[in-house]
NUTI-270386 format. One line per field, with one value per atom (N, C-alpha, C): residue number from 1; residue in one letter; chain; atom name; y negated, z negated, x. Coordinates in steps of 0.05 Angstrom, whole numbers, plus 5000, padded with zeros to 4 digits. Layout:
N
k <- [NUM ...]
r <- [a ...]
c <- [A ...]
a <- [CA ...]
yy <- [Y ...]
zz <- [Z ...]
xx <- [X ...]
end
This chain:
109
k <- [1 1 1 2 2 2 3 3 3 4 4 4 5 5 5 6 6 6 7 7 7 8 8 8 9 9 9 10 10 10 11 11 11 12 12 12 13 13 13 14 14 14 15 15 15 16 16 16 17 17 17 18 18 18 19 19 19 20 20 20 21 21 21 22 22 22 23 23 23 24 24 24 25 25 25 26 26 26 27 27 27 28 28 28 29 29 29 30 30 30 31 31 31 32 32 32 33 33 33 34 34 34 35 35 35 36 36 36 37 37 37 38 38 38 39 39 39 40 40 40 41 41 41 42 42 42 43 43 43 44 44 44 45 45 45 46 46 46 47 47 47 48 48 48 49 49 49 50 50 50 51 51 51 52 52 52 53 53 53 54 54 54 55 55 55 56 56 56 57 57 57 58 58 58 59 59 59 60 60 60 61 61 61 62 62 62 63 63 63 64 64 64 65 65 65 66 66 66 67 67 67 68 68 68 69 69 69 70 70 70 71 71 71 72 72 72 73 73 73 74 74 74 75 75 75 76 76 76 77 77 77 78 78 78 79 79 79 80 80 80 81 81 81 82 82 82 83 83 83 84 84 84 85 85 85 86 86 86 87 87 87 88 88 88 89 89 89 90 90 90 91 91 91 92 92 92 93 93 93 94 94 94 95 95 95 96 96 96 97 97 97 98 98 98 99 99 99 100 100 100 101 101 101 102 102 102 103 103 103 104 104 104 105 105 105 106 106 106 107 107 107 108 108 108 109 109 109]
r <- [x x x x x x x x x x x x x x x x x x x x x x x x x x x x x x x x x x x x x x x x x x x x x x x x x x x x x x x x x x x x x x x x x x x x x x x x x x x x x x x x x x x x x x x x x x x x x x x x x x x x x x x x x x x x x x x x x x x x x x x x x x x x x x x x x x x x x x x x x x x x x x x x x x x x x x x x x x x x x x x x x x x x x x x x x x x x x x x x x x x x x x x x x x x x x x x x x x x x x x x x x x x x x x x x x x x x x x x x x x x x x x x x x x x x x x x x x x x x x x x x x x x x x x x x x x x x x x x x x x x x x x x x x x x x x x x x x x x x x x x x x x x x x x x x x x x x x x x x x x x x x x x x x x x x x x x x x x x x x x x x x x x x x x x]
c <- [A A A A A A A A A A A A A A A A A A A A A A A A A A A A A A A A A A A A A A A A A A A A A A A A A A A A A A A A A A A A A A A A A A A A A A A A A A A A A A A A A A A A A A A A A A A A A A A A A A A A A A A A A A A A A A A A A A A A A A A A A A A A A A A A A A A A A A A A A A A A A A A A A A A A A A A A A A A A A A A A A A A A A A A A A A A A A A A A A A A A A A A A A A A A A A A A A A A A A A A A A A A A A A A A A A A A A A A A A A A A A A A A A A A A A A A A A A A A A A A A A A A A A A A A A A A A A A A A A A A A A A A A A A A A A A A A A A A A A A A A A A A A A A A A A A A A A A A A A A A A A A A A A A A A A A A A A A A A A A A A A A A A A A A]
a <- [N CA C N CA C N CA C N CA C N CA C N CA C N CA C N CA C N CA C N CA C N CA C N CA C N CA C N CA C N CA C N CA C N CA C N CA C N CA C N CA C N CA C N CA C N CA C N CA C N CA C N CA C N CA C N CA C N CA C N CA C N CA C N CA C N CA C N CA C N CA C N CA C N CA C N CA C N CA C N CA C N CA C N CA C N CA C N CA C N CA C N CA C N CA C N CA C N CA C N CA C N CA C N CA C N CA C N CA C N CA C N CA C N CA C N CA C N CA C N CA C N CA C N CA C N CA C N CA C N CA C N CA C N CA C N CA C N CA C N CA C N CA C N CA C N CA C N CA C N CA C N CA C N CA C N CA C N CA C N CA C N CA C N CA C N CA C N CA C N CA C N CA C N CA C N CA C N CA C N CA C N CA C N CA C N CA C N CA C N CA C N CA C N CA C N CA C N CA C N CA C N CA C N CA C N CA C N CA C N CA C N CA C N CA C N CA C N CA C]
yy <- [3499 3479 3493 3478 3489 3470 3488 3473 3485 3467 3475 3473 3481 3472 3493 3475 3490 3491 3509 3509 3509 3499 3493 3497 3511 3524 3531 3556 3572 3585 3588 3610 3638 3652 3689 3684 3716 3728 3721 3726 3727 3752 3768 3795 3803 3804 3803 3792 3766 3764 3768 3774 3791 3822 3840 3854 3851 3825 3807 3811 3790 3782 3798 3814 3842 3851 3846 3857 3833 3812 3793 3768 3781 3766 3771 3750 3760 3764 3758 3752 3731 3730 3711 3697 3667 3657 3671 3675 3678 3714 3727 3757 3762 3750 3733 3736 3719 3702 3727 3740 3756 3784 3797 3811 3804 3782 3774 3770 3762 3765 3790 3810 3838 3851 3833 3845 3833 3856 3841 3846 3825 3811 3780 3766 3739 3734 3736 3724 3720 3745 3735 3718 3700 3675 3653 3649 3633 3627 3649 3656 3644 3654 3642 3608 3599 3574 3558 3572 3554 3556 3588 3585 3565 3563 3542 3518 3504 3491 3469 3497 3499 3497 3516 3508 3485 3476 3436 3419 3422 3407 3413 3438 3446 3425 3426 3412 3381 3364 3339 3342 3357 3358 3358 3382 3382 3404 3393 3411 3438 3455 3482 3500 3494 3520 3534 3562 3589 3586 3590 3583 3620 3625 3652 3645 3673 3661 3671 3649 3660 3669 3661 3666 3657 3673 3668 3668 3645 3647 3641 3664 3657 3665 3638 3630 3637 3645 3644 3615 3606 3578 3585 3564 3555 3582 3581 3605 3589 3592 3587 3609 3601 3623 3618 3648 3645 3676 3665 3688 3711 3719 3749 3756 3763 3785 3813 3830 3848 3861 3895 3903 3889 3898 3894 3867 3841 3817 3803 3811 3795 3782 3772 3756 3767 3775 3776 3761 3754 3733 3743 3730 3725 3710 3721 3702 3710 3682 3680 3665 3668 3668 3652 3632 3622 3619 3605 3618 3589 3594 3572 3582 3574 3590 3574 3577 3568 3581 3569 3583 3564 3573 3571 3577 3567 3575 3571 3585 3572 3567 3554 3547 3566 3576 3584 3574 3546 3534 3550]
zz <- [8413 8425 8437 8429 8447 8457 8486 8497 8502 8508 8506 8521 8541 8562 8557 8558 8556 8583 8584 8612 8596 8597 8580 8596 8590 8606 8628 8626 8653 8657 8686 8689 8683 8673 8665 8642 8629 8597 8590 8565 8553 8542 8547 8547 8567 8592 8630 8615 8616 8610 8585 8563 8548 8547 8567 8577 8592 8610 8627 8605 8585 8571 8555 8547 8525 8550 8584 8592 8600 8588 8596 8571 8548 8519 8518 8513 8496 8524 8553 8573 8585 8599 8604 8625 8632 8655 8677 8689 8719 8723 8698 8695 8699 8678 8680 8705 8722 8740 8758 8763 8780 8772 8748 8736 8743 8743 8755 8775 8796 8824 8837 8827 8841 8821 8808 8792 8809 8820 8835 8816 8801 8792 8785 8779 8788 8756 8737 8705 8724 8736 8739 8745 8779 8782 8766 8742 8736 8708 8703 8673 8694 8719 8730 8723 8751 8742 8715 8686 8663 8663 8667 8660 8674 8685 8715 8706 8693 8683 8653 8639 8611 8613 8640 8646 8664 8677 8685 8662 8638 8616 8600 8603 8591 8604 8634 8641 8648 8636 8623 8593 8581 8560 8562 8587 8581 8609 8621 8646 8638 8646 8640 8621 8615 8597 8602 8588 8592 8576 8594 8580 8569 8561 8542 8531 8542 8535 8500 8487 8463 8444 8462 8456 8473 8475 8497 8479 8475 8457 8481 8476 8495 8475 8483 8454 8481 8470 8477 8480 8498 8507 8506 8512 8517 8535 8529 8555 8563 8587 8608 8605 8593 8585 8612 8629 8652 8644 8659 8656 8673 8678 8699 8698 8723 8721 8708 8690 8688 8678 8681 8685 8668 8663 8657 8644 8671 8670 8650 8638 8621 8636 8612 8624 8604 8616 8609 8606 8586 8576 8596 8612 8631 8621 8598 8585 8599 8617 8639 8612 8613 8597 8601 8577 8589 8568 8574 8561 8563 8535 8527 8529 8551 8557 8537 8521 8514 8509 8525 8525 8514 8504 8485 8494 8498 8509 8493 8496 8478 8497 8487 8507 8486 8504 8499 8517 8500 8519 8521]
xx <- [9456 9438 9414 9383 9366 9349 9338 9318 9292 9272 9248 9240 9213 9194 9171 9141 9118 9101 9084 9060 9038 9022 9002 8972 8954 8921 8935 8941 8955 8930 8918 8888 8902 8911 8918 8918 8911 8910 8923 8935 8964 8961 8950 8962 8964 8960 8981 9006 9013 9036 9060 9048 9061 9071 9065 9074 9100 9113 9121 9153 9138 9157 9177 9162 9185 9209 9197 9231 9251 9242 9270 9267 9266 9262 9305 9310 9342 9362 9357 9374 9386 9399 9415 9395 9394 9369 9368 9399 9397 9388 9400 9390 9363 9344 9319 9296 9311 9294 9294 9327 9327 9303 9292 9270 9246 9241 9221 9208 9240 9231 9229 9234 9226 9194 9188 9168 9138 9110 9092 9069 9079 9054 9058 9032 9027 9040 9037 9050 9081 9093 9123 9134 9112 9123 9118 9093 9089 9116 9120 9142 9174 9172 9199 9199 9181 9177 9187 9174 9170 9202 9212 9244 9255 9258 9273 9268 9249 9238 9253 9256 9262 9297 9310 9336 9339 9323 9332 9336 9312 9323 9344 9359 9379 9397 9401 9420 9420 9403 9402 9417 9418 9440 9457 9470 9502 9513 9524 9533 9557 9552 9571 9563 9538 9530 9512 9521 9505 9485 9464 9431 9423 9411 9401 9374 9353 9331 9331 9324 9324 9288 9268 9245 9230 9205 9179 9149 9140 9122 9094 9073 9051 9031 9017 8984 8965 8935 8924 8914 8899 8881 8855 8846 8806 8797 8780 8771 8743 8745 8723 8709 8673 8660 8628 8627 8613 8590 8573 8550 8547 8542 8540 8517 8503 8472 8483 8466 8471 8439 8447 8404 8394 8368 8342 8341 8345 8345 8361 8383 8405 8416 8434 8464 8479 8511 8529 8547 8568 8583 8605 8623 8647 8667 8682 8707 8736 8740 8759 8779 8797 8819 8849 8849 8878 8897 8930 8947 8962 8976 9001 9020 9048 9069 9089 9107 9134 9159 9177 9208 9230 9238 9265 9290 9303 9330 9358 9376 9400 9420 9433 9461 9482 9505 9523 9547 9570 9588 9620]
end
């Protein structure tokens, strides 16, 4: 059985949070969450969240099962494109960057 939940125009890269992801791809939720909460950076709480998220809808399916993340898919989004002064009277392009979070989970009963 699987479940799904997405975050959709998160303001961070998705390369910040793909770094995130390669250490808790293929763990168990609560293993997971606990990686994240000792990790200080900002992708970690937002990646907790989607999990927590992704495991409430698990449990509208079916009470007693072991959730496992079984994939973390993060797309790049829209980017918010801003100017900057830079010398001899230019502008520089400011591409602030956003991200499509999705997690996958499996149950194991």
């Amino acid at each position: 059985m699987e479940v799904k939940a997405q975050a959709k125009y998160v303001r961070i890269g998705p390369r910040k949070l793909r770094n995130i992801v390669d250490l808790i791809k293929g763990r168990k939720v609560e293993e997971a969450i606990g990686i994240l909460r000792n990790l200080k950076k900002k992708g970690a709480k937002i990646l907790e969240n989607v999990i927590k998220s992704a495991e409430n809808n698990g449990k509208n399916k079916g009470e007693g099962i072991e959730w496992k993340i079984k994939n973390i898919i993060i797309d790049g989004g829209p980017m918010l494109k801003r100017y900057r002064a830079a010398p001899m009277g230019r502008g520089v392009m400011v591409r602030k960057r956003t991200s499509h979070i999705t997690v996958i989970l499996e149950g194991e009963e």
